[in-house]
N, CA, C and O atoms as a DFTB+ gen file, in Angstrom:
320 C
 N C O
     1  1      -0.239      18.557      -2.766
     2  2       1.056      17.956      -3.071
     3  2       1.254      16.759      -2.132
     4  3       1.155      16.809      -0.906
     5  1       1.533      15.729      -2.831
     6  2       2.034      14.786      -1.630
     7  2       3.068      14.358      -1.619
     8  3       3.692      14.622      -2.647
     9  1       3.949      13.391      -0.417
    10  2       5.317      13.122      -0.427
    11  2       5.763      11.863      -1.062
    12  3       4.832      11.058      -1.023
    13  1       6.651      11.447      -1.542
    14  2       7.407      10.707      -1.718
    15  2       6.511       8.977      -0.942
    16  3       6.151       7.938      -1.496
    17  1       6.473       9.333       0.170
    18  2       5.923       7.775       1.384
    19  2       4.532       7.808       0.841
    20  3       4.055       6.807       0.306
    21  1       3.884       8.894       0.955
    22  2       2.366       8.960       0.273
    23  2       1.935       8.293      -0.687
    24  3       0.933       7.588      -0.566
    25  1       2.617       8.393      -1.819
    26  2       3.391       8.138      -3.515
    27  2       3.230       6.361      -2.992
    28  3       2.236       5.639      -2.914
    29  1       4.426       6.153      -2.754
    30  2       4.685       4.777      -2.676
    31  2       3.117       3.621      -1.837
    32  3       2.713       2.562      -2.317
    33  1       2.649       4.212      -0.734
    34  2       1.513       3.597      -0.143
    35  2       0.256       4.065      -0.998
    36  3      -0.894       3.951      -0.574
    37  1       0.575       4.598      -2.229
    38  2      -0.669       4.799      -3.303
    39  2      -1.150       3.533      -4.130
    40  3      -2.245       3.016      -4.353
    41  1       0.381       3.226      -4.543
    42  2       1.019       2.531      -5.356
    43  2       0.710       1.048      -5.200
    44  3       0.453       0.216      -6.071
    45  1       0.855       0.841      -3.057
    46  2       0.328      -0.483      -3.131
    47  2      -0.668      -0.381      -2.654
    48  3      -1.025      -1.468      -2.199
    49  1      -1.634       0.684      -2.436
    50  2      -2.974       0.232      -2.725
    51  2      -4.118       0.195      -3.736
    52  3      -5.292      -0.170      -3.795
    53  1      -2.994       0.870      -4.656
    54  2      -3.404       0.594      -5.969
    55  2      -3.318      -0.863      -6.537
    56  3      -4.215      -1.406      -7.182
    57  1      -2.296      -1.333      -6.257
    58  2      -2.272      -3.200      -6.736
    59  2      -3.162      -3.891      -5.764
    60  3      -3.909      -4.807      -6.108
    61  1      -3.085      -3.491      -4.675
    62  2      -4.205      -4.326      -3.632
    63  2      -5.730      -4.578      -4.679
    64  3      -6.343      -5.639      -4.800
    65  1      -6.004      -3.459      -5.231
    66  2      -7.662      -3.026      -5.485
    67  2      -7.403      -4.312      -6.533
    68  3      -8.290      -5.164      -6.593
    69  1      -6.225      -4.463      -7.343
    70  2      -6.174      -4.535      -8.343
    71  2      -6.340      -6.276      -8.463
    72  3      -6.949      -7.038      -9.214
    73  1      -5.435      -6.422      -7.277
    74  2      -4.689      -8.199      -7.393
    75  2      -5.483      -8.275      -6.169
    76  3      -5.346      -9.498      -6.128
    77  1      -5.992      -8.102      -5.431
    78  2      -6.387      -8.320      -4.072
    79  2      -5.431      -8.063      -3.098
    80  3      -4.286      -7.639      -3.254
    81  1      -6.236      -8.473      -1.696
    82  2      -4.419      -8.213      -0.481
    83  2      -3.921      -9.705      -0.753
    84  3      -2.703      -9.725      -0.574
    85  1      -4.285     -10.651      -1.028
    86  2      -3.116     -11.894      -1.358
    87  2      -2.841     -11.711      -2.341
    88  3      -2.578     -12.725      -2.989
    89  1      -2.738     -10.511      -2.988
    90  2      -2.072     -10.635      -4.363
    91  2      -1.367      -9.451      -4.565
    92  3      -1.497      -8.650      -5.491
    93  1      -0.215      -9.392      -3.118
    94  2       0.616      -8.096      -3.391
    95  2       1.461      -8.311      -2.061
    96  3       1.541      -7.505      -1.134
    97  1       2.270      -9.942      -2.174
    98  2       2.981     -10.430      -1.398
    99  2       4.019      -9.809      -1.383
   100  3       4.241      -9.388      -2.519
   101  1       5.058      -9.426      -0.435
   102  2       6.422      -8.698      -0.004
   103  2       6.476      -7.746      -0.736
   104  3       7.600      -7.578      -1.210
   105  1       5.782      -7.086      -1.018
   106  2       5.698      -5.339      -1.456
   107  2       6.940      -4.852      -1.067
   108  3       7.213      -4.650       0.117
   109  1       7.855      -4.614      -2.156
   110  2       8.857      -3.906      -2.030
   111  2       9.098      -2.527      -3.092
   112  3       8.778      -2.416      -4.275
   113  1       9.747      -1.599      -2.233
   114  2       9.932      -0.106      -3.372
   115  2      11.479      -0.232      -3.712
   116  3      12.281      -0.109      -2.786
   117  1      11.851      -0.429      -4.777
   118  2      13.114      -0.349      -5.399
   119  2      13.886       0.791      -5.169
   120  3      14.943       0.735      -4.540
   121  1      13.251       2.227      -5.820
   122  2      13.617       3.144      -6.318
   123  2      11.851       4.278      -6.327
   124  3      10.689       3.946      -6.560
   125  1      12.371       5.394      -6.020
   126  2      11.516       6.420      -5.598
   127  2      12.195       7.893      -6.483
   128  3      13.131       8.571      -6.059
   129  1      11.709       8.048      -7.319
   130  2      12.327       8.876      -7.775
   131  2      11.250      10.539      -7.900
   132  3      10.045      10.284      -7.923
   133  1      11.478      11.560      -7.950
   134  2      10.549      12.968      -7.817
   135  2      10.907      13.501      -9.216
   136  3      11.986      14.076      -9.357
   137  1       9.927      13.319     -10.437
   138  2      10.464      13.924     -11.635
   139  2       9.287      15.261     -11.675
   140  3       8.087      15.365     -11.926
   141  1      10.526      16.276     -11.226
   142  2       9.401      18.020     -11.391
   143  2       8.930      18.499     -12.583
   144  3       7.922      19.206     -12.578
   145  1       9.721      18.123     -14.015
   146  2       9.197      18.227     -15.221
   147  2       7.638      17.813     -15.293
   148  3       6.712      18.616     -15.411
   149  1       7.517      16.358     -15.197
   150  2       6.497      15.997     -15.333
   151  2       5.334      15.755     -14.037
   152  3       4.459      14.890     -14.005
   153  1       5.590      16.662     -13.146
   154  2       5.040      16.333     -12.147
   155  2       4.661      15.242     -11.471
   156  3       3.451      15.023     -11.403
   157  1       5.448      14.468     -10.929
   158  2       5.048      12.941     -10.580
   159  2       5.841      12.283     -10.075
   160  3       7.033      12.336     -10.377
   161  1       5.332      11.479      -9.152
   162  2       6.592      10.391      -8.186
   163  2       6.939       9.232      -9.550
   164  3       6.139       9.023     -10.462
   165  1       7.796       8.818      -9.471
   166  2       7.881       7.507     -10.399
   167  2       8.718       6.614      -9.212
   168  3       9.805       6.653      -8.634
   169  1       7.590       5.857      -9.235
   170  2       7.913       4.144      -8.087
   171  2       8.248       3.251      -9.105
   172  3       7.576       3.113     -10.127
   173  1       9.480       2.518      -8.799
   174  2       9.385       1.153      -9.151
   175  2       9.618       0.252      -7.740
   176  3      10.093       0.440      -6.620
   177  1       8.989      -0.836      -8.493
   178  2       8.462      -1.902      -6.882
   179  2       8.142      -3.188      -7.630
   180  3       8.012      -3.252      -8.852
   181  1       8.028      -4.212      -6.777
   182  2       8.205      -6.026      -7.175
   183  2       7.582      -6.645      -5.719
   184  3       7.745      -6.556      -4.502
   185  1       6.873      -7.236      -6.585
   186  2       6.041      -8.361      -5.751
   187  2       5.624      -9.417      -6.204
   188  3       5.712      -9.762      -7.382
   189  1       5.007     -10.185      -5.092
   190  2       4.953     -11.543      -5.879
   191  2       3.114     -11.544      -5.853
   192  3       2.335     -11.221      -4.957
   193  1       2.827     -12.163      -7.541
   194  2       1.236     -11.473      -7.543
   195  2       0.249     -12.651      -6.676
   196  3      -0.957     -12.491      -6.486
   197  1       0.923     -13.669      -6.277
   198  2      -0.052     -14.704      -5.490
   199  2       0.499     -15.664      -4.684
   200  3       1.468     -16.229      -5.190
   201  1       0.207     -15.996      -3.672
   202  2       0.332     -17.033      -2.526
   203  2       1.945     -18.011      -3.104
   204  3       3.122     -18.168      -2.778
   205  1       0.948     -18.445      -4.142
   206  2       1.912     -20.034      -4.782
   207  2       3.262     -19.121      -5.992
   208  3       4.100     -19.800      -6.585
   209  1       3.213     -17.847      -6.115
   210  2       3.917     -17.678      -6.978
   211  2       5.687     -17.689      -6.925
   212  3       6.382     -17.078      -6.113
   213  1       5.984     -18.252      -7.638
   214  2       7.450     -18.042      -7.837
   215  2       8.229     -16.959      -8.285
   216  3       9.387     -16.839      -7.884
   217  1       7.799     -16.271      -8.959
   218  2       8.573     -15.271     -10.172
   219  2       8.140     -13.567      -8.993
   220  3       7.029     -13.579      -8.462
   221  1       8.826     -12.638      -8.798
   222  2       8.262     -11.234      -8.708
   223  2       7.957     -10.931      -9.665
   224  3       8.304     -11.496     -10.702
   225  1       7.247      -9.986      -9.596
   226  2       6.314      -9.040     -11.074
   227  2       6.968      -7.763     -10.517
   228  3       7.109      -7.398      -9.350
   229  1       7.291      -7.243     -11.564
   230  2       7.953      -5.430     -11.217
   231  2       7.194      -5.037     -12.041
   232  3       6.757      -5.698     -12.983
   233  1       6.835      -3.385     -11.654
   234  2       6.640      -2.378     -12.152
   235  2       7.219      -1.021     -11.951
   236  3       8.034      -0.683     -11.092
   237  1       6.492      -0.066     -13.179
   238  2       7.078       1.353     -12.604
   239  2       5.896       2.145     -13.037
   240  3       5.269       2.209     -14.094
   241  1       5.790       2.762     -11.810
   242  2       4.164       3.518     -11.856
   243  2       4.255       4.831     -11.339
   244  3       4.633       5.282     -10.258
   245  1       3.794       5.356     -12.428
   246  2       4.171       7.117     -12.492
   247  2       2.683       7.825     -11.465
   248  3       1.530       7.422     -11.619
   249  1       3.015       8.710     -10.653
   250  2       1.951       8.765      -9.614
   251  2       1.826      10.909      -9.652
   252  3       2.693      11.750      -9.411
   253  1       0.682      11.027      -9.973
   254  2       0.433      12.553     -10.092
   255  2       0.799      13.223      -8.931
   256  3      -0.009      13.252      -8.002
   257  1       1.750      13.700      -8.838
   258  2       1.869      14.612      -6.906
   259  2       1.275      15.972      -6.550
   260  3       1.544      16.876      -5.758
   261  1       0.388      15.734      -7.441
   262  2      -0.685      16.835      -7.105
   263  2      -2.324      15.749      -6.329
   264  3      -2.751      15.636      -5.180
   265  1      -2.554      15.457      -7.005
   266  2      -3.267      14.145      -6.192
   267  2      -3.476      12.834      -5.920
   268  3      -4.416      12.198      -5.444
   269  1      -2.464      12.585      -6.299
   270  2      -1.650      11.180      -5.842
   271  2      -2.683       9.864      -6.608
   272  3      -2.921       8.870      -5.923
   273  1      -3.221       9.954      -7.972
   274  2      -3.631       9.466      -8.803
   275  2      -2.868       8.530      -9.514
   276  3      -1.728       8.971      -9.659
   277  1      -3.029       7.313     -10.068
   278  2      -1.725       6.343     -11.055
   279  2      -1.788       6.704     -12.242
   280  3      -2.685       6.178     -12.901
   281  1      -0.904       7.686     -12.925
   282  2      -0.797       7.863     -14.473
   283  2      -0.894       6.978     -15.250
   284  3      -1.762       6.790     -16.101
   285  1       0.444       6.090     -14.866
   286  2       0.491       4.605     -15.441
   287  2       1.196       3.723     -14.998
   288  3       2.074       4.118     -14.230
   289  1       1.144       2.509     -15.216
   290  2       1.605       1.599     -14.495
   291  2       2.466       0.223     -15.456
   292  3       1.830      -0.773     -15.800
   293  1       3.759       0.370     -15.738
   294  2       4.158      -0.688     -16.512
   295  2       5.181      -1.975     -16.014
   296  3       6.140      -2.031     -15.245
   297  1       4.664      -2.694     -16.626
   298  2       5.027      -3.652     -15.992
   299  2       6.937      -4.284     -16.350
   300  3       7.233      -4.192     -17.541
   301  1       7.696      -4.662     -15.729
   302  2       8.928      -4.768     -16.308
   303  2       9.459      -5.797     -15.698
   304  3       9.230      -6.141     -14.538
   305  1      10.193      -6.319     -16.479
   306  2      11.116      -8.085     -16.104
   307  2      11.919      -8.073     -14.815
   308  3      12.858      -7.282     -14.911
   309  1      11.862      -8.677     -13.661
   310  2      12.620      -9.112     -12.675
   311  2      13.352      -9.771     -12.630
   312  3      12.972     -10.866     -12.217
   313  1      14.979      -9.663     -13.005
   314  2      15.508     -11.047     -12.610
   315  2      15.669     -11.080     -11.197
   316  3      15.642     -10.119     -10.428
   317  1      15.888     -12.635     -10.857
   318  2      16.400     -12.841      -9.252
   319  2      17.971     -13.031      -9.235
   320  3      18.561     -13.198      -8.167
């Protein structure tokens, strides 16, 4: 089982692998939520995907809390 902080530092090293480490500027966690139905942390979080970028990219990425695996990961509109 893992916690909640576990969950979330999954999450950005899951985008690290993904975007690289310059491509997971001001990593922020919105919202942390523990859904026991479905077993799983659900993170949402926003970052900016590169050096020069303007816009954050959000997502919400459902995380197994049995072994802290990414179910899925969707992507959703940021306003500023």
């Amino acid at each position: 089982m893992i916690t909640g902080n576990e969950a979330t530092l999954k999450v950005r090293d899951y985008f690290e692998s993904v975007h690289g480490i310059n491509g997971v500027i001001a990593f922020m966690v919105l919202t942390l939520n523990k859904n026991i139905a479905e077993n799983e942390w659900d993170v949402s979080c926003t970052f900016y995907p590169s050096v020069g970028a303007r816009q954050r990219v959000g997502y919400i990425v459902k995380v197994d809390s049995e072994d802290g695996s990414i179910k899925q990961a969707e992507m959703v509109v940021v306003k500023d």
